[in-house]
N, C-alpha and C positions, 0 to 999 in steps of 0.2 A: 366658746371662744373666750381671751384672757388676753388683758391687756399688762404688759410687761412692766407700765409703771401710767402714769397720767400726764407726762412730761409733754409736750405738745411738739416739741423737737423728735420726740420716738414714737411717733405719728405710726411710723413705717413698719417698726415693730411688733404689729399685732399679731401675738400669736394665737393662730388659727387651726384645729387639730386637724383638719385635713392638709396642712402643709403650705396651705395657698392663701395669700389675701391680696386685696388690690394692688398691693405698690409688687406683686410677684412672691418667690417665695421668701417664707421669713425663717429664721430659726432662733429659738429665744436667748440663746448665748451671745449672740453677737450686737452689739448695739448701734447705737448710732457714732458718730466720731467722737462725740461728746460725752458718751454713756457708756459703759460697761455693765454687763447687768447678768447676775448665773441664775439657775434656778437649777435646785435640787437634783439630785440624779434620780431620784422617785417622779418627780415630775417629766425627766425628760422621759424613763422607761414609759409611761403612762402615752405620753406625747407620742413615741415610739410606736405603742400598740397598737395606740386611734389611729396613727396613719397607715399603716401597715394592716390594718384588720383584713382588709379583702383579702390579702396573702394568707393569712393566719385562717382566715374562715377558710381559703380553700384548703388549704394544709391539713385542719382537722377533719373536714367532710372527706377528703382522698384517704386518711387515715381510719376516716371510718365506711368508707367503700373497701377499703383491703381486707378491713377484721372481716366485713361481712360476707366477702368472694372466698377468705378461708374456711370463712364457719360450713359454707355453701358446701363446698368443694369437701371437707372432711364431710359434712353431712352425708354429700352424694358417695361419696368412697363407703361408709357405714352401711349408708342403704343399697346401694348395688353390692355391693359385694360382702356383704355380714357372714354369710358360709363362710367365706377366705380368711375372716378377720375372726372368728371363731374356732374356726381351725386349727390355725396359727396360735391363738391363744393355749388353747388346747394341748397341744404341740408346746410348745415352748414350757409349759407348766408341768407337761411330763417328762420334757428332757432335764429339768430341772431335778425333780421328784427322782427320777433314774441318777443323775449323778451321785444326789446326797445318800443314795439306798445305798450304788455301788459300793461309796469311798466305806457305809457303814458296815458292811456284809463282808467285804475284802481284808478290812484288815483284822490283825492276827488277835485276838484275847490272848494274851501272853500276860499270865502273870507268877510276878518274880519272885519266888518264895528262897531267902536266905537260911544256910542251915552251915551252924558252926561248930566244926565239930574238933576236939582239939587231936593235932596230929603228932602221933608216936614217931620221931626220929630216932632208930634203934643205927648206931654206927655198922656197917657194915665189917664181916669178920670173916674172912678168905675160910673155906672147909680144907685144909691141909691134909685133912686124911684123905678125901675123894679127889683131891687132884695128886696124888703120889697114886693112890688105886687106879686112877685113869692114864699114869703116865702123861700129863699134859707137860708139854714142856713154858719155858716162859712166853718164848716168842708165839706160841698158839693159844698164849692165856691174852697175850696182848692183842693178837688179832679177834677173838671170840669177844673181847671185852671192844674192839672197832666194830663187829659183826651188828651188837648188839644195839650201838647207837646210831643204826641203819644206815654205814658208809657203805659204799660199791667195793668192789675188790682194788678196783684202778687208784680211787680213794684211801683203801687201808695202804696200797702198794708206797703212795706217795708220803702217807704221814709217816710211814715208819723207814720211807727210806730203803727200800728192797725193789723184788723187780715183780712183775705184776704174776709172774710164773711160781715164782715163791708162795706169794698171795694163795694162791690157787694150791699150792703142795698143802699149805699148811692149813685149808681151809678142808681140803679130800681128807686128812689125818682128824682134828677133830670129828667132820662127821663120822667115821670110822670109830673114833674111839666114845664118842657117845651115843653112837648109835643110832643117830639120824640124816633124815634124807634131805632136809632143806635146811636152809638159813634160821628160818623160825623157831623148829622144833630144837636143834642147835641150842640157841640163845633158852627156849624157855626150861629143857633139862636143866644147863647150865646155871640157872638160876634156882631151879628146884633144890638142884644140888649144892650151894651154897658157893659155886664157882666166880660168879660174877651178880654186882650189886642190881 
């Protein structure tokens, strides 16, 4: 106990850390009419604790009843059931192990090797003598030359502005007169031949 000063008027003031003295309770801030008197904020925290302990001792014993019902409880899950919990480790350490295998095995080893090589643009030079030999006319040098950069008929019909039957005359004539049976062999003679670029 702690007497708030010696004044014989603040008799009543005696601060008591249990909270209680004779004249009822006291609290050390407040004084008599006559007095005003503080003490410290360290002193009241203090004041605080002492009267408050039985609170605070149950509070940390319930707090350490709980650690110890966890400890318990995880203990007992370990020992009943350690197969499960082994298992599961197990398990989980392989799905892992499987993931990082897959992502490694799956993807591609690709690699990129650069090769520069320099490229001959020779201007292209119409063969006048094998397209008078072939008889091609112009409009079937225009279409062989649509043939070539892989339009439809419907397609060459439209660029050049004819009707899709035309198309089709002038497509039977070249094959006829190069000598082939489809579109392909068509364009690659043609090319062989110095007809189209």
């Amino acid at each position: 106990m702690m007497r708030c000063c010696d004044d014989i008027k603040c008799k009543h003031l005696l601060f008591v850390a249990a909270g209680k003295s004779d004249q009822g309770y006291c609290y050390p801030f407040i004084s008599d009419k006559l007095h005003q008197h503080t003490i410290t904020v360290q002193a009241f925290m203090i004041a605080a604790i002492i009267r408050n302990r039985q609170n605070i001792t149950y509070g940390i014993s319930l707090a350490l009843l709980l650690l110890l019902l966890k400890w318990l409880e995880w203990d007992f899950v370990i020992t009943s059931h350690s197969l499960e919990v082994y298992i599961g480790a197990i398990a989980l350490v392989f799905t892992v192990l499987g993931i990082w295998l897959a992502t490694k095995l799956t993807k591609p080893k690709v690699n990129t090797v650069v090769i520069e090589k320099p490229v001959v643009v020779t201007e292209f030079k119409l063969n006048e003598a094998e397209l008078n030999r072939l008889r091609i006319s112009t409009r079937e040098l225009e279409v062989l030359q649509r043939m070539a950069e892989g339009l439809s008929n419907q397609e060459i019909a439209e660029k050049l502005f004819v009707s899709l039957n035309t198309i089709k005359t002038h497509s039977s004539n070249i094959f006829i007169k190069l000598e082939a049976e489809r579109r392909t062999q068509a364009v690659e003679k043609a090319k062989r031949l110095g007809l189209i670029p």
